[in-house]
Structures are given as structure tokens and as C-alpha cells.
C-alpha positions in Angstrom: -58.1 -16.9 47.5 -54.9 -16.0 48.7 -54.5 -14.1 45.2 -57.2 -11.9 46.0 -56.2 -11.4 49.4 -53.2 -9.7 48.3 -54.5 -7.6 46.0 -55.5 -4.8 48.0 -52.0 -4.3 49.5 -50.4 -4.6 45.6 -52.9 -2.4 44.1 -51.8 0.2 46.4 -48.4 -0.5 46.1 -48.8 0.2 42.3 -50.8 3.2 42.8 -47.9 4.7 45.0 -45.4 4.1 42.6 -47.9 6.0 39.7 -48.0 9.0 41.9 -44.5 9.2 42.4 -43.1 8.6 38.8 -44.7 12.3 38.3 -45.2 15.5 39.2 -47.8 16.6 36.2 -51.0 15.6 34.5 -50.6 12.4 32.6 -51.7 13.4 29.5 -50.6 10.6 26.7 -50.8 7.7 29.0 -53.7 6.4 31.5 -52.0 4.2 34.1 -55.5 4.8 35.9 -56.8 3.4 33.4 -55.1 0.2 34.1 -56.0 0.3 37.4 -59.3 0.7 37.3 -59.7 -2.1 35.7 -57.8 -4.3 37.8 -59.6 -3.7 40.4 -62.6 -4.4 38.7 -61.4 -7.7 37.5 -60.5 -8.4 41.0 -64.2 -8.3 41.6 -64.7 -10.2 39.0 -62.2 -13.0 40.6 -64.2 -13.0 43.6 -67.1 -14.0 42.0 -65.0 -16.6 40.2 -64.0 -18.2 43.2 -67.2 -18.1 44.9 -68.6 -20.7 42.1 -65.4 -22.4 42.8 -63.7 -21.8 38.7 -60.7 -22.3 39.8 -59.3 -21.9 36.1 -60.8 -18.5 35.4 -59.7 -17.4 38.7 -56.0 -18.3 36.9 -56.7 -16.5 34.1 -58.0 -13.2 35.9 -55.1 -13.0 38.5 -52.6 -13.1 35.8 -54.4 -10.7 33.6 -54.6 -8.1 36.8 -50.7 -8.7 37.2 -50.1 -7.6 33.6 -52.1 -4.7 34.4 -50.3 -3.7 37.0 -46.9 -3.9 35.8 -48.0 -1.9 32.6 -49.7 1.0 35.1 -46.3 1.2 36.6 -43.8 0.5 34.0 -46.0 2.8 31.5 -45.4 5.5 34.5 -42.2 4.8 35.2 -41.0 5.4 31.3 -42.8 8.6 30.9 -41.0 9.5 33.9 -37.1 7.9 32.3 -37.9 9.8 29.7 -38.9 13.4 30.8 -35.7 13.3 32.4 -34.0 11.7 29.2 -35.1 13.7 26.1 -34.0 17.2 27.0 -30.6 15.4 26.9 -31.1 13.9 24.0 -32.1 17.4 22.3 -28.7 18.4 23.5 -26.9 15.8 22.2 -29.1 16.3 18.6 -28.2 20.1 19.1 -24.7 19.6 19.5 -24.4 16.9 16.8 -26.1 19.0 14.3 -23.0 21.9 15.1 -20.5 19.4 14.6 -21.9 18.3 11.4 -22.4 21.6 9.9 -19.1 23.0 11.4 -17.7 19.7 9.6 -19.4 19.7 6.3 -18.3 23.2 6.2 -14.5 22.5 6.4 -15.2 19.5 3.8 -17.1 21.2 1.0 -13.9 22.8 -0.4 -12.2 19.3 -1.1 -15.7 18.4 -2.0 -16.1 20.3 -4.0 -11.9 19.7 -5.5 -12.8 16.4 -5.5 -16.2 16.8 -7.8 -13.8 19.3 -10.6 -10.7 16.9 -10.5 -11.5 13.7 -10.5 -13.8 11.1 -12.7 -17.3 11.6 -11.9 -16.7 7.4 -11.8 -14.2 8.2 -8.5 -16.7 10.6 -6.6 -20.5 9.8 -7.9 -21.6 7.0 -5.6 -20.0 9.1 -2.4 -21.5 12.5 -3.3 -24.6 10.9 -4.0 -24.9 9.7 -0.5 -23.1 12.8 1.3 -25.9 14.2 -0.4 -28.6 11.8 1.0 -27.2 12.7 5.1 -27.3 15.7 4.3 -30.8 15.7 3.5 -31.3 13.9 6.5 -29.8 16.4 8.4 -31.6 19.1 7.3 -35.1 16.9 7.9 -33.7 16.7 11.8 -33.3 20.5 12.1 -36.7 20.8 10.9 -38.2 18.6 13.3 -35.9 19.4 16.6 -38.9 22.1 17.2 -41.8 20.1 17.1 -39.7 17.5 19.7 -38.9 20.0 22.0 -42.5 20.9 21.9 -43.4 17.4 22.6 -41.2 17.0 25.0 -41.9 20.3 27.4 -44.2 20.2 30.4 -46.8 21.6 28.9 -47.4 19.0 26.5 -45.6 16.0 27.5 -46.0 13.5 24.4 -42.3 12.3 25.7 -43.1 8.6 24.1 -43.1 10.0 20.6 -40.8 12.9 20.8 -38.4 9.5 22.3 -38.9 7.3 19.1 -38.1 10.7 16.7 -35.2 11.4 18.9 -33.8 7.6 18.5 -34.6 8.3 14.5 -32.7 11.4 14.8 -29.5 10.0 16.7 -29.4 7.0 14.3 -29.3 9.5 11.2 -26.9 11.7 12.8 -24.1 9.2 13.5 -24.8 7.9 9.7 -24.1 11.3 8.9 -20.9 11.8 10.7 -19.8 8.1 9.4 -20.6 9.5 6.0 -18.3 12.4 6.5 -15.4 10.6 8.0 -15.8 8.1 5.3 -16.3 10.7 2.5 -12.7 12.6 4.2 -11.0 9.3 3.8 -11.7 8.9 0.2 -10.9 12.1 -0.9 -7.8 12.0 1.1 -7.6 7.8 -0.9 -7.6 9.6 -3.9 -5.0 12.0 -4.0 -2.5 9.7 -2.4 -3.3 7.9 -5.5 -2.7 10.5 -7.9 0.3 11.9 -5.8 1.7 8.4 -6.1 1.1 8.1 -9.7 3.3 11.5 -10.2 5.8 10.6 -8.1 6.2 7.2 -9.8 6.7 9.2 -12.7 9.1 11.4 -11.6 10.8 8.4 -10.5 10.7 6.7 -13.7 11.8 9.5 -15.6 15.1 10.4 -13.0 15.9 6.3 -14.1 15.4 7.1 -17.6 17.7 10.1 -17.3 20.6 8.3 -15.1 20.6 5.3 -17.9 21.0 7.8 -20.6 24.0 9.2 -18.4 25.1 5.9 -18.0 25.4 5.4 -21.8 27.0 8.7 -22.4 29.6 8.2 -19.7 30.8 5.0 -20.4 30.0 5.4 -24.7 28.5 2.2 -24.7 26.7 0.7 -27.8 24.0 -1.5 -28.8 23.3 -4.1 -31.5 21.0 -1.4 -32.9 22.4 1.7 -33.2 19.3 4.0 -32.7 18.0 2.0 -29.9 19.1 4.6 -27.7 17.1 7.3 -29.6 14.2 4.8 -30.1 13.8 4.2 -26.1 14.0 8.4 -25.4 11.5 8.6 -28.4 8.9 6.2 -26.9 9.2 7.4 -23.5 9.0 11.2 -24.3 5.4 9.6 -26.3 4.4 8.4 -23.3 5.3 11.0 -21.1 3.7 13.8 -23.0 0.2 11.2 -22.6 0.7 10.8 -18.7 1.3 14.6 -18.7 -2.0 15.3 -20.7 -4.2 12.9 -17.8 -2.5 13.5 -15.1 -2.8 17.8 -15.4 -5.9 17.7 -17.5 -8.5 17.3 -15.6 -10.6 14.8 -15.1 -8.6 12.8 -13.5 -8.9 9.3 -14.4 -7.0 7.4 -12.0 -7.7 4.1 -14.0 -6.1 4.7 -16.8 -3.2 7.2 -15.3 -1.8 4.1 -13.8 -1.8 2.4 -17.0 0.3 4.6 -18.4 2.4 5.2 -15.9 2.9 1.3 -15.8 3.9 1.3 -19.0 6.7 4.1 -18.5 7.8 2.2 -15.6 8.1 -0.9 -17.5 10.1 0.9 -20.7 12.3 2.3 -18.4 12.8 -0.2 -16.2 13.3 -2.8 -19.1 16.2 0.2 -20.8 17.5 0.8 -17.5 17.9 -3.2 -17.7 19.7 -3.1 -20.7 22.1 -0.4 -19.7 23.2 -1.9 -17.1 23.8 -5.1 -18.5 25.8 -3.8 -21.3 28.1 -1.9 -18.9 28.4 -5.3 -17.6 29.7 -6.4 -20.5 31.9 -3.4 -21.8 33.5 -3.6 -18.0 34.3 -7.1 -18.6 35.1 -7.1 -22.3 37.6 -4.1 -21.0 38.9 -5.9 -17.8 39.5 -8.9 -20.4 41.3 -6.6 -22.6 43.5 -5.6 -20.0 44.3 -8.8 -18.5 45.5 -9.9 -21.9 47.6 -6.5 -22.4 49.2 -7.7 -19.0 50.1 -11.4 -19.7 51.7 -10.1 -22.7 53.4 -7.7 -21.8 54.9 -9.4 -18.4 55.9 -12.9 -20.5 57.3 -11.1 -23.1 59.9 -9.3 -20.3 60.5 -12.3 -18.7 61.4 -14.3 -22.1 63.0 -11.7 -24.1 66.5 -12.1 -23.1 66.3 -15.8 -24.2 63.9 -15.7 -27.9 63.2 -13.1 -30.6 59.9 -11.0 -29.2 59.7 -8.9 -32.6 58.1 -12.0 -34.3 55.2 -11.8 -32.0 54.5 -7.8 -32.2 52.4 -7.8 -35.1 50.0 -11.3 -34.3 49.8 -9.5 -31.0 48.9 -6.1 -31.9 46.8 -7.4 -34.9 44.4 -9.1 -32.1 44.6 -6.0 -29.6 43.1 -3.6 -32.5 40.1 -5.9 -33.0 39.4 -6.1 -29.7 39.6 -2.2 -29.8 37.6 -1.8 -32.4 35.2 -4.6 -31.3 34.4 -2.7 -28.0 34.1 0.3 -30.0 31.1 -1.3 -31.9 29.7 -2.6 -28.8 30.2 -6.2 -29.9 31.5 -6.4 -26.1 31.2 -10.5 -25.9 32.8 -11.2 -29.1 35.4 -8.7 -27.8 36.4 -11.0 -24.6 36.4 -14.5 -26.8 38.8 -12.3 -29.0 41.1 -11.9 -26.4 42.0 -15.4 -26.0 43.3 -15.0 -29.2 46.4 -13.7 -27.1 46.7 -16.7 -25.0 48.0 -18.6 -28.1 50.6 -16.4 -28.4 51.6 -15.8 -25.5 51.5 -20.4 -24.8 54.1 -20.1 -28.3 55.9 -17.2 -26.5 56.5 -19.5 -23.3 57.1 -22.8 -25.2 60.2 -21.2 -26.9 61.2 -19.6 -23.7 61.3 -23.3 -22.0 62.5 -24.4 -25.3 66.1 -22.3 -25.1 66.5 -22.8 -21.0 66.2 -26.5 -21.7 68.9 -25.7 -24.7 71.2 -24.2 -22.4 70.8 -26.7 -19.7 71.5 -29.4 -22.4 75.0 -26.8 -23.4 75.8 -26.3 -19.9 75.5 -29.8 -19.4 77.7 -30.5 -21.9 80.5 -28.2 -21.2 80.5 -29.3 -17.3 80.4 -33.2 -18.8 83.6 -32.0 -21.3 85.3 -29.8 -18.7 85.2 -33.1 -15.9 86.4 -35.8 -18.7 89.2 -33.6 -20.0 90.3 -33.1 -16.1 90.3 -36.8 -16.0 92.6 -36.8 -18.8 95.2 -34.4 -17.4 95.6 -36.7 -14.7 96.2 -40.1 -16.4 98.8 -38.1 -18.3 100.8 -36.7 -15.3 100.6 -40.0 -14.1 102.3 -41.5 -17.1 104.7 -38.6 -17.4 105.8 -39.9 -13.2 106.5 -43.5 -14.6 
């Protein structure tokens, strides 16, 4: 009872809030409608709780509530979005500029993209830049028919609303797509420009080993090896050359190659390097002996022959010459310990002679006090 007593004062609450949701025919929606026939479902509850049905009464107040709230919610979004869809026709407007003015400034490296590169690096993005881009131009084609939709005179705002939210959602795909499509192009020549310059930089190695070789003469076990590496590098060059300035580009297989420049160089820069190694220390060996020589045999000339050891000495120097000369740089330092035996015999005959002329000098000192000795037991004789 109480139920029905209210509805009077709600029904024309609701009716209120119809008439001031709009200013202009209704002509896609019938809140009216709903409110008709709540209020003749609340005659129907009186009749309902005349007989005392208690349960249909229940079921007929709650079906005039929901007719209510749709009269005025039904009222209230026309009215949201009257007022919202001519800003959403900006928005699509404005959107549609930016794409264009966007797409515009991308089809060059588009279209760079498309003649340089493997169809395998560019196919599966062009073929959806392609697909926005279809969608775009379907939204240009409709923006007419929503703004028509979406004036006063016709006022079909629920559908011109859902093509509008269809319209949003395919323009922000679209400008995803382009930022995306931006970002792979610019993915793709950092690749290539990386692939050069790793080139370049394998190729200035290449150049500072052979300068490295040429400088310092150095030699390897196989005499052409030198000529072999440059050979098979310049192969491999010429290759990388002919993918990575021919197009298509195929970035795949441009790194392979240039992997395997990297590697030769890398691997012959390797060797270089260590075989300086070992002509530095095969010299600095050679050197070292020259020294030990040359300082023991000043040191222990004034007390043996030197002449004797000249020709072992210099026999052993020329082979480690000529050993470093060949490149055989580690037999070259073993050889030079060849001097140490000389030089061991040089300074055992050296200790050899001081201990002699301690043992002389001994003597004459022990022969000079016992013939003083004897001068004195004579004087002392000659006193008697």
C-alpha cells in the first residue's frame, strides 16, 4: 500500500527529470512510453492489493521501478550524449589530420623501407599499415552520416555514439600502428648501420694487424699465412659488400657474414699479437744474453783468456739471429740459454784464478813471515 502511495509523487518526479534532460522532440527513444505504462501497472497494483496478492503486488512495484529508472536514465543518456558526440566528431576530425599529416611524413621511409629491405623484414607491417589505413579511410566516409545523426534535426545520438566509440578505437589502432611501423623502420636501419660499421671496424683491425706485421717483420710457421688471411678477408668483404649495397637487404644473412669477417679478423688479429709477443720476448731474451756476456767477460778478462769463448759465443748469437729471422721466436729464447753455459765456464775460471792467487798470495805472505823469523834467530846467534 505504502508502494502505491508513493507512486504518484515518483511518477512525477520522473516525469520532471524527462522534461528537463531535453529541449527537442524525442525522436529515437520513448521515455513516455515507459511511463505510460507504469502508471498503468500501478493500476494494475491496486487491483492486486485489493484481492490481497500480496506477491504480485511485489512483482508489479518492482517492475514499475525498472520502468522508471529506464524513462529517466534512457533521457538522461540521450541528453550526455547530445552534448558529447559533437566532441567526439572533433576529436575524430582532428585525429583523422594527425593521421594523414603523419602517414604523409612516413610514406617516404615507407616506401625506403619496401625498395631496401627483404620483403621478409617489412611484409607483415605493411600489410597491417595497410589494413589502418583502410580503416581510416572507412571513418572519413562515415564521419558525414554521424554528424547527420548526431544534429538536432535528427537526433539518432545512441547510434551515431556506438560508431563514434568504433571510430575512436580504430583511430588510436591506427596511430599505434604508425608509431610502431616508425619504430621498425627506424629498428632496421640501426641494424644495417651497425652491420656496416662492424665492418668498417673489422676491416680498420685487419689493416692495423697487417701494420703490425710489416713494422715489426714478424713471421709465421706458414709463410703465406699472411697472404692467405688478406685473401680470405678480401673474399668475404667483396660478399658483405655485394648484400650490404645491393639491395635487398637481407639483414639475416648480412650479419652472418659480417660475423664471419669479425671472427677471421679477430682470430689474425689474435695471432699477431701473440707473435709480437713472442718476437719482443725472444728479442728481450736476446739481449739479456748479449748483456751477461758482455759484462762477465769485462769483469773476468784481466784474470782468464776471453778469446776462447768468442767463437762458442758468437756461434749461438747468429742462430738466435737467424732463428728470429725465421720467426721460430720460442726456439729462439731456449737458444739463448745456450749462453748461460758459457758464460757459468767463463765465471768458474774467473773464481778458479782469484782462488789461485789467493793460494800464491798466501804463500808468499806464509814465506815472507817464516823467513823474518829466521833473520831473527840468526841475529840472535850472531849476539851470543
Amino acid at each position: 500500500m505504502s508502494e502505491y502511495r508513493a507512486f504518484p509523487g515518483r511518477l512525477d518526479e520522473s516525469e520532471a527529470k524527462v522534461k528537463e534532460g531535453h529541449r527537442l522532440n524525442l525522436l529515437h527513444i520513448d521515455p513516455y512510453g515507459s511511463l505510460a505504462e507504469a502508471r498503468r501497472l500501478s493500476e494494475d497494483m491496486l487491483e492486486e492489493l485489493k484481492v490481497g496478492s500480496l506477491e504480485q503486488v511485489r512483482t508489479t512495484a518492482a517492475r514499475i521501478n525498472s520502468l522508471l529508472k529506464d524513462a529517466v536514465e534512457m533521457t538522461q543518456r540521450h541528453a550526455d550524449f547530445r552534448r558529447q558526440n559533437p566532441k567526439d566528431i572533433q576529436c575524430v576530425q582532428k585525429k583523422l589530420w594527425e593521421y594523414r599529416t603523419t602517414d604523409a611524413a612516413l610514406a617516404p621511409a615507407l616506401t625506403r623501407t619496401r625498395q631496401c629491405y627483404a620483403q621478409e623484414h617489412w611484409e607483415d607491417m605493411w600489410r597491417r599499415y595497410r589494413t589502418a589505413g583502410q580503416h581510416v579511410q572507412l571513418t572519413e566516409q562515415r564521419l558525414p552520416e554521424v554528424e547527420r545523426q548526431s544534429d538536432d534535426e535528427h537526433q539518432d545520438y545512441d547510434t551515431a555514439r556506438s560508431t563514434l566509440d568504433d571510430m575512436l578505437a580504430r583511430l588510436r589502432e591506427a596511430e599505434e600502428l604508425q608509431r610502431n611501423c616508425r619504430s621498425a623502420i627506424e629498428q632496421l636501419d640501426r641494424a644495417y648501420n651497425s652491420s656496416k660499421s662492424k665492418q668498417e671496424q673489422a676491416w680498420s683491425a685487419l689493416d692495423a694487424a697487417v701494420k703490425l706485421v710489416k713494422q715489426n717483420s714478424l713471421r709465421f710457421s706458414l709463410t703465406d699465412q699472411v697472404d692467405m688471411v688478406l685473401a680470405r678477408a678480401e673474399s668475404l668483404n667483396r660478399e658483405l659488400n655485394q648484400r650490404l649495397f645491393v639491395p635487398p637487404y637481407r639483414l639475416g644473412a648480412i650479419e652472418q657474414h659480417v660475423v664471419r669477417l669479425t671472427d677471421l679478423v679477430n682470430e689474425f688479429a689474435g695471432t699477431v699479437q701473440q707473435r709480437l709477443n713472442q718476437k719482443r720476448q725472444a728479442e728481450s731474451a736476446l739481449n739479456q744474453a748479449q748483456w751477461s756476456y758482455n759484462s762477465t767477460r769485462a769483469k773476468v778478462r784481466s784474470r782468464i783468456k776471453v778469446r776462447r769463448f768468442e767463437g762458442p759465443y758468437t756461434s749461438v748469437i747468429q742462430r738466435v739471429e737467424s732463428l728470429i729471422a725465421a720467426g721460430r721466436y720460442t726456439e729462439a729464447v731456449h737458444e739463448c740459454h745456450d749462453t748461460n753455459q758459457i758464460i757459468d765456464e767463463m765465471k768458474r775460471l774467473y773464481r778458479r784464478e782469484i782462488a789461485k792467487e789467493r793460494r800464491e798470495a798466501a804463500a808468499r805472505r806464509a814465506s815472507a813471515s817464516s823467513s823474518g823469523s829466521s833473520k831473527k834467530d840468526d841475529d840472535g846467534d850472531d849476539d851470543e
